[in-house]
C-alpha positions as CSV (number, residue, x, y, z in Angstrom):
1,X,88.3,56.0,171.0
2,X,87.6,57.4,174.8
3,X,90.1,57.0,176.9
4,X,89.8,57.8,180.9
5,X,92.6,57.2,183.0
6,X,92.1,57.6,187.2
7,X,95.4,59.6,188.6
8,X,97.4,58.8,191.4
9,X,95.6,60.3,195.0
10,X,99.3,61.8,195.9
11,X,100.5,65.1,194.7
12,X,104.1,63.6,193.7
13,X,102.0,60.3,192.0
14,X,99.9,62.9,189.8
15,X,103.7,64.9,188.7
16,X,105.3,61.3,187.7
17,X,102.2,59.9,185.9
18,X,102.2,62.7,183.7
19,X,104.8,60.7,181.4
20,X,101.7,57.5,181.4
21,X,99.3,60.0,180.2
22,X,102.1,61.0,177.1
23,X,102.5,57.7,176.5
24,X,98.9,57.1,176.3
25,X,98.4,59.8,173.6
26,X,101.2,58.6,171.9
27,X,99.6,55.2,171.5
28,X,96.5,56.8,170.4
29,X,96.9,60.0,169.4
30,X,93.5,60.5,167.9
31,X,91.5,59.4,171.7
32,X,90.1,61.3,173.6
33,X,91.6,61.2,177.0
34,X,90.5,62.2,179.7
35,X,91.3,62.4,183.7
36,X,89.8,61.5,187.2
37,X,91.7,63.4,190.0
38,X,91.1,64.2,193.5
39,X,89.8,67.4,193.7
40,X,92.8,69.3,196.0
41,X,94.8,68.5,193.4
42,X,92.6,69.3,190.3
43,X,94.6,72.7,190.3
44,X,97.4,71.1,188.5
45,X,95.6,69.5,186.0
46,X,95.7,72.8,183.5
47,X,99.5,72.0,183.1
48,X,99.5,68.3,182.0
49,X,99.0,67.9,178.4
50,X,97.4,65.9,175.8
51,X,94.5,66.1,178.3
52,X,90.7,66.9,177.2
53,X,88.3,66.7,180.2
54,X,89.5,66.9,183.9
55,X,86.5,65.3,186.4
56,X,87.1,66.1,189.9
57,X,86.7,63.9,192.4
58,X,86.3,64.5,196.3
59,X,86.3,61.8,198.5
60,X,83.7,64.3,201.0
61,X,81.4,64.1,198.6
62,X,81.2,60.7,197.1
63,X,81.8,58.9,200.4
64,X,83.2,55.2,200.9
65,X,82.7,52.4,198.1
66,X,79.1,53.5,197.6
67,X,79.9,57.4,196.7
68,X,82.7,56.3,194.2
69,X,80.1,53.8,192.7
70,X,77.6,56.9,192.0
71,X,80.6,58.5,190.8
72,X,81.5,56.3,188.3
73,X,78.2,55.7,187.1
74,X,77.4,59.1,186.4
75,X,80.3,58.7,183.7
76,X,78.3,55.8,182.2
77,X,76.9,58.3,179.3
78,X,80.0,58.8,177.9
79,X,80.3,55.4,177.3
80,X,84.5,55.3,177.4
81,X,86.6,52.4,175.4
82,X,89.2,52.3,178.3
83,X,89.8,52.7,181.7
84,X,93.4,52.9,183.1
85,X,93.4,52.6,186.7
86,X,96.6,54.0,188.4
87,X,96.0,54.0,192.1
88,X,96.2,50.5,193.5
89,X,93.1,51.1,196.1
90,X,89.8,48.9,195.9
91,X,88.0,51.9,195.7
92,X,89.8,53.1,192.3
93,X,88.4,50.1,190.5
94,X,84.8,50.1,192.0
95,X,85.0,53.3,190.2
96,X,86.2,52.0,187.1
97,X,83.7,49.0,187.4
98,X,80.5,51.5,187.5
99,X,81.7,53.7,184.7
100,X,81.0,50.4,182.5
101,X,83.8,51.0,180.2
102,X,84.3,48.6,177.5
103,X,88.3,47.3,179.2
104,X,89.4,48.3,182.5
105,X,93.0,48.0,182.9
106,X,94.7,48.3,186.4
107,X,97.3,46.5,188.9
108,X,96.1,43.2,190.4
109,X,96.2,44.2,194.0
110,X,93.9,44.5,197.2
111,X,92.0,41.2,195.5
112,X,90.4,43.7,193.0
113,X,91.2,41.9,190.2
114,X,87.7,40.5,189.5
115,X,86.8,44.6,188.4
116,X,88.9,44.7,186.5
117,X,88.8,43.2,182.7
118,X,92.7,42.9,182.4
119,X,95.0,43.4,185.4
120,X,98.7,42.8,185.6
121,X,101.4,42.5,188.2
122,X,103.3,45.3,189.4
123,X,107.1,45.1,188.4
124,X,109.0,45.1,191.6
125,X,111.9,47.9,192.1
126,X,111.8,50.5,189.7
127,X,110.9,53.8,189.7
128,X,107.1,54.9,190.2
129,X,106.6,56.3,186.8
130,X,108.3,53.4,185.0
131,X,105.8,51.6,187.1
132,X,103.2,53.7,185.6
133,X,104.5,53.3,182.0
134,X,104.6,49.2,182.3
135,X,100.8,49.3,182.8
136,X,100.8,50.4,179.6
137,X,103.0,48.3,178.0
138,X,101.8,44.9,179.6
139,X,98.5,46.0,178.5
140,X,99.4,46.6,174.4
141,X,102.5,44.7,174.7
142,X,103.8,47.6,173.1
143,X,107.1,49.4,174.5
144,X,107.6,53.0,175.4
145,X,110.9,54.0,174.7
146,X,110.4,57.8,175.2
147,X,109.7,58.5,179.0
148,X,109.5,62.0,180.3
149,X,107.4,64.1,183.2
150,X,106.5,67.1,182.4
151,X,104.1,70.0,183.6
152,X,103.7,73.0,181.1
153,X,103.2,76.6,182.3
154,X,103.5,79.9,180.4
155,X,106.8,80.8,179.9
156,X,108.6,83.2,183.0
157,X,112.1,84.4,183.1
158,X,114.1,82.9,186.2
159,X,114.4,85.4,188.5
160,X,118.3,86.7,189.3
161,X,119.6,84.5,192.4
162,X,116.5,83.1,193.9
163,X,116.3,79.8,195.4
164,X,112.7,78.3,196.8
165,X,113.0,76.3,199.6
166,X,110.8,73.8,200.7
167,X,111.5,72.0,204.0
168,X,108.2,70.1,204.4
169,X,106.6,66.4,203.6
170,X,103.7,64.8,204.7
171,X,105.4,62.5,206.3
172,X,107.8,63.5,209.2
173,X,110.3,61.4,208.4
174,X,111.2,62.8,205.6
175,X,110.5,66.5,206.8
176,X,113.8,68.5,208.0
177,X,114.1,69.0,211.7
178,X,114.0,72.2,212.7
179,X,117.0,72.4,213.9
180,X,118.5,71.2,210.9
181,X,116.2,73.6,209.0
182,X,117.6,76.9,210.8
183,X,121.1,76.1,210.6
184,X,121.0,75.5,206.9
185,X,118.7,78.6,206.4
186,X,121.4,80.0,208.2
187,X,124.3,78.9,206.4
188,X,122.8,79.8,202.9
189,X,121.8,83.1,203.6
190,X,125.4,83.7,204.9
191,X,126.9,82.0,201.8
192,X,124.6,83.4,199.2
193,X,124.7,87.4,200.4
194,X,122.4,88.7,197.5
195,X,120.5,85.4,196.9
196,X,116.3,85.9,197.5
197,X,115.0,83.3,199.5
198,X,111.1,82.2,199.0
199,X,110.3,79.6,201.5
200,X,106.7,77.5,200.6
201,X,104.1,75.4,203.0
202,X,101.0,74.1,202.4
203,X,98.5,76.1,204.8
204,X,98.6,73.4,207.3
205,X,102.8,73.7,206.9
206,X,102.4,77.2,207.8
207,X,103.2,76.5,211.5
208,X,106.3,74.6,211.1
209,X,107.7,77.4,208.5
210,X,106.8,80.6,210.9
211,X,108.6,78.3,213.5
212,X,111.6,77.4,211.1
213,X,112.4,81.1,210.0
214,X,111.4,83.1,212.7
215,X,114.5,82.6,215.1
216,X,116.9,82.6,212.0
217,X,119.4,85.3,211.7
218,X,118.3,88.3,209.0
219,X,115.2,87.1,208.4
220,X,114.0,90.0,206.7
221,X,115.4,87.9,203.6
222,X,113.0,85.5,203.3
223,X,110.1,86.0,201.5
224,X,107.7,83.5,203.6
225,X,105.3,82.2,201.0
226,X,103.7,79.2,203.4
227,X,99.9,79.1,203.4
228,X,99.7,81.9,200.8
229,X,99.4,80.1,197.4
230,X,97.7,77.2,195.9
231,X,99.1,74.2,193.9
232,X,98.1,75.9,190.3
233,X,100.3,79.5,191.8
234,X,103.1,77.3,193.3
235,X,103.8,76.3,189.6
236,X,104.3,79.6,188.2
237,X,106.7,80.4,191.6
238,X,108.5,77.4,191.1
239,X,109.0,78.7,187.4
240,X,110.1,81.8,188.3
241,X,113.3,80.2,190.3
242,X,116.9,79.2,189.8
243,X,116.4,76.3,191.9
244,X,114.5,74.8,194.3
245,X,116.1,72.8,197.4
246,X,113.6,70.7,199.1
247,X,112.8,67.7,200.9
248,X,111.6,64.5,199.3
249,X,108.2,65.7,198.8
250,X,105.4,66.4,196.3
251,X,107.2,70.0,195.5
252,X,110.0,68.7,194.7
253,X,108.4,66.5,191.6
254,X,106.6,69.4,190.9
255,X,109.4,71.9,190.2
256,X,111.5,68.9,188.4
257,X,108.8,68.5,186.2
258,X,108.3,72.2,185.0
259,X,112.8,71.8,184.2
260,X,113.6,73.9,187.3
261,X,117.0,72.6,188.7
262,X,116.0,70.6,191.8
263,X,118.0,69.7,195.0
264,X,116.4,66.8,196.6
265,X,117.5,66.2,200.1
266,X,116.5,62.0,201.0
267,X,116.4,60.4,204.0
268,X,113.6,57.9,204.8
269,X,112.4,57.7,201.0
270,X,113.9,55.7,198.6
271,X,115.3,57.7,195.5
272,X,115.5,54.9,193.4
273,X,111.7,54.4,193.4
274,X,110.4,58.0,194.1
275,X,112.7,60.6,193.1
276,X,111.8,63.3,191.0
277,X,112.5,61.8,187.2
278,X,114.0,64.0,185.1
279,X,117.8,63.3,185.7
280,X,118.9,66.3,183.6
281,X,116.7,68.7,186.2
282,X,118.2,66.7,189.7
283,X,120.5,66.7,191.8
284,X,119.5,63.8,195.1
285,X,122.0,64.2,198.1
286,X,122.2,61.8,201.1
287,X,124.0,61.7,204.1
288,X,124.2,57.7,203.8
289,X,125.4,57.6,207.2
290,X,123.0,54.9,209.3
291,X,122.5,51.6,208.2
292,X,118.6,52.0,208.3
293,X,118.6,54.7,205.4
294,X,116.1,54.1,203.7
295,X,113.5,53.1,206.2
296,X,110.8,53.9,203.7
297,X,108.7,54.7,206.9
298,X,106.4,57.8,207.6
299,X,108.0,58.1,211.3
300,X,111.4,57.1,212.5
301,X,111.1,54.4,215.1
302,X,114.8,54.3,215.7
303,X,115.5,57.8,217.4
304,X,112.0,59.8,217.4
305,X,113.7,62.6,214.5
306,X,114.6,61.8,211.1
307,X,118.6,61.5,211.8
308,X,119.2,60.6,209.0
309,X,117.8,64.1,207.6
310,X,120.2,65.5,210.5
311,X,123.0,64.0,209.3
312,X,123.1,65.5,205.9
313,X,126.4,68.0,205.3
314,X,125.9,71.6,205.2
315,X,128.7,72.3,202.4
316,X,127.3,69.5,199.7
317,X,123.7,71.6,199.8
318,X,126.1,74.9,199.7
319,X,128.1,73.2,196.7
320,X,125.2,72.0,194.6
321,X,123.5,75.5,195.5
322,X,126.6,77.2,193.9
323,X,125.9,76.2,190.3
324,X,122.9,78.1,189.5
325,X,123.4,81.1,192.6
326,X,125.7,83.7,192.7
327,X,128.2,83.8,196.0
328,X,128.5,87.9,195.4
């Protein structure tokens, strides 16, 4: 059998459908499955197992309905058995739809149902990847009882006392204000006096991090990382660590799915739909303080800054910090 599953178009979707794709090869483990994903994140893709063939796909390229169309059909010789459609776009299934695979299984939304060959309804309120997972199961009525996310890198020793720290998100509402960001940056390096502190940006983050560090106290101490490294050498960094503190963000699935003790900070997201997933590797704190948390919006309407990100207490980060740093 030929399996070909399209991933998620988000950074933090890819991480959590990891555990679809496992369940996938543990349905059939004698397919061949293989992977569509956008090409800035295609880096990634040499860590998720039980993969075969990676195809990227960039939205430059293959332009608008008619560019994913050519795209799919160039997959038409490889004649696949099944094609799991993970992104809920109209575009996704067009794709699906010109690779000609014998099934194509996806989420009946966006009135794209008539692509697809079998499409079911999205179970409200649960967690992204268990959303992922219940394709699967509506489609071979079969359940999955073993659920896990998980990138593989080559083994690295955590190095003595560092923390990585990641401030940033796409969206602003969940990204820390600045202010915020320099007294915590502050706090921790005056807490943690022989700690090493990596802080990580995407190149167009690099801005916001120069202008988070660069008026904090000792600065010298922070190794300032934004800009400099791509997804595939942010997973061996991330490796490297004791723990990583970020915001709600695609970093933070990543370095919860390589087992790296994660520190999610939540304000406008919802944890109970899109926190990282591996409970034994997370720790989710939340100032809970404003009756609009969570707004689940990109930008806060109510007061122009997250607040809510504001709000969070200095000495809960420092506490959950304190398990894997030393104070010395």
């Amino acid at each position: 059998m030929k399996i070909l599953i399209r991933l998620p178009n988000w950074l933090g979707d890819v991480v959590m459908s990891t555990a679809f794709v496992t369940a996938v090869r543990q349905l059939y483990p004698e397919a061949r499955i293989d992977v569509i994903i956008k090409k800035e994140l295609s880096s990634i893709a040499v860590f998720i197992p039980n993969l075969n063939k990676v195809y990227s796909f960039s939205k430059q390229e293959y332009r608008g309905l008619n560019g994913v169309f050519r795209f799919g059909k160039a997959l038409r010789p490889e004649k696949y058995d099944l094609f799991f459609c993970l992104p809920d776009s109209l575009s996704s299934a067009v794709m699906g739809w010109a690779t000609m695979a014998k099934k194509r299984v996806g989420f009946g939304k966006e009135g794209r149902f008539f692509l697809l060959s079998k499409s079911y309804k999205k179970p409200p309120n649960v967690h992204r990847t268990d959303e992922y997972i219940s394709l699967l199961e509506q489609f071979t009525s079969k359940r999955i009882t073993e659920r896990f996310v998980k990138l593989i890198v080559n083994e690295t020793e955590p190095q003595d006392n560092t923390v990585i720290i990641n401030f940033n998100s796409e969206a602003v509402s969940r990204r820390m204000p600045l202010d915020k960001g320099r007294l915590l940056m502050t706090t921790l390096m005056g807490t943690f006096k022989t700690a090493k502190f990596i802080v990580i940006g995407s190149p167009k983050e690099k801005e916001y991090v120069n202008e988070l560090i660069n008026d904090v106290p000792n600065s010298n101490r922070i190794e300032n990382y934004a800009g400099k490294t791509n997804l595939a050498e942010l997973c061996g960094l991330m490796a490297s660590a004791k723990a990583v503190l970020t915001t709600d963000s695609g970093p933070a699935h990543l370095a919860n799915a390589l087992g790296v003790p994660t520190i999610v900070l939540f304000g406008a997201g919802n944890e109970l739909n899109t926190a990282p997933y591996n409970q034994q590797f997370l720790r989710v704190l939340r100032a809970g303080k404003l009756e609009c948390e969570p707004c689940v919006r990109n930008t806060c309407k109510l007061y122009g800054i997250p607040k809510c990100m504001q709000l969070l207490d200095e000495m809960e980060i420092i506490n959950a910090l304190s398990l894997y740093l030393s104070h010395a």
